[in-house]
N, C-alpha and C positions, 0 to 999 in steps of 0.2 A: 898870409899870416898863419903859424901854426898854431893852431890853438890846442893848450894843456887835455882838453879830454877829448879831440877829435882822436878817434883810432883809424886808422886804416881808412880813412876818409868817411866813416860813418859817422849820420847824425845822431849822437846820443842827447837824452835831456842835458846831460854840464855840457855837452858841444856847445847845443843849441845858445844856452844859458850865457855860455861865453863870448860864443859869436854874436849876440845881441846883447851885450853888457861891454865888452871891451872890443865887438871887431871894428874894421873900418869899412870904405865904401864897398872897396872890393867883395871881403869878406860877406858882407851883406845879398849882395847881388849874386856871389852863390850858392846862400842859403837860399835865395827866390827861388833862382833856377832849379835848385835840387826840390823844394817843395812843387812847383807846377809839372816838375817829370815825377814825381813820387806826392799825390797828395794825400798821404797819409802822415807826413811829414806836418800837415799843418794842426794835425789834432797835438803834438808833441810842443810844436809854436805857442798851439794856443795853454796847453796845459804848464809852461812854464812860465806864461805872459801872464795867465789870471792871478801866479800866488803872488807875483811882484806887483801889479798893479795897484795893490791898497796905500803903495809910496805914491803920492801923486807927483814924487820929480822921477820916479821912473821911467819918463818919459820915451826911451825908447822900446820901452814893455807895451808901454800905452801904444805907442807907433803899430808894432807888430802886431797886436791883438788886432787892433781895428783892420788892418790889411789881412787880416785870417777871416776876420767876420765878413769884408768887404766880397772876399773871393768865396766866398761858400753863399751868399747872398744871390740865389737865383736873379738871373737878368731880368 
């Protein structure tokens, strides 16, 4: 899926935003991959996840946050 503010395959905050608002599996799966080869990518996860989470049907905000917190959570 092409998503509106992906540029040149960079993750910007409205990528991100988009890819977890309207992507699908795919799309999802490589936003992962790009954050686990680049984890600076999940401070940008998490900094669009927190302002949407005050929707509790945001539910795929809520998703992504908890899988940022989960992966920065020392083993």
């Amino acid at each position: 899926m092409r998503h509106r503010h992906l540029n040149h395959q960079r993750f910007t905050l409205a990528a991100i935003d988009d890819i977890i608002s309207r992507g699908k599996w795919q799309d999802w799966a490589d936003l992962r991959a790009a954050a686990l080869a680049d984890p600076s990518l999940f401070d940008k996860i998490e900094c669009i996840c927190r302002r949407r989470t005050v929707d509790p049907y945001a539910q795929r905000h809520h998703f992504w946050l908890n899988y940022v917190r989960e992966k920065r959570t020392p083993a």
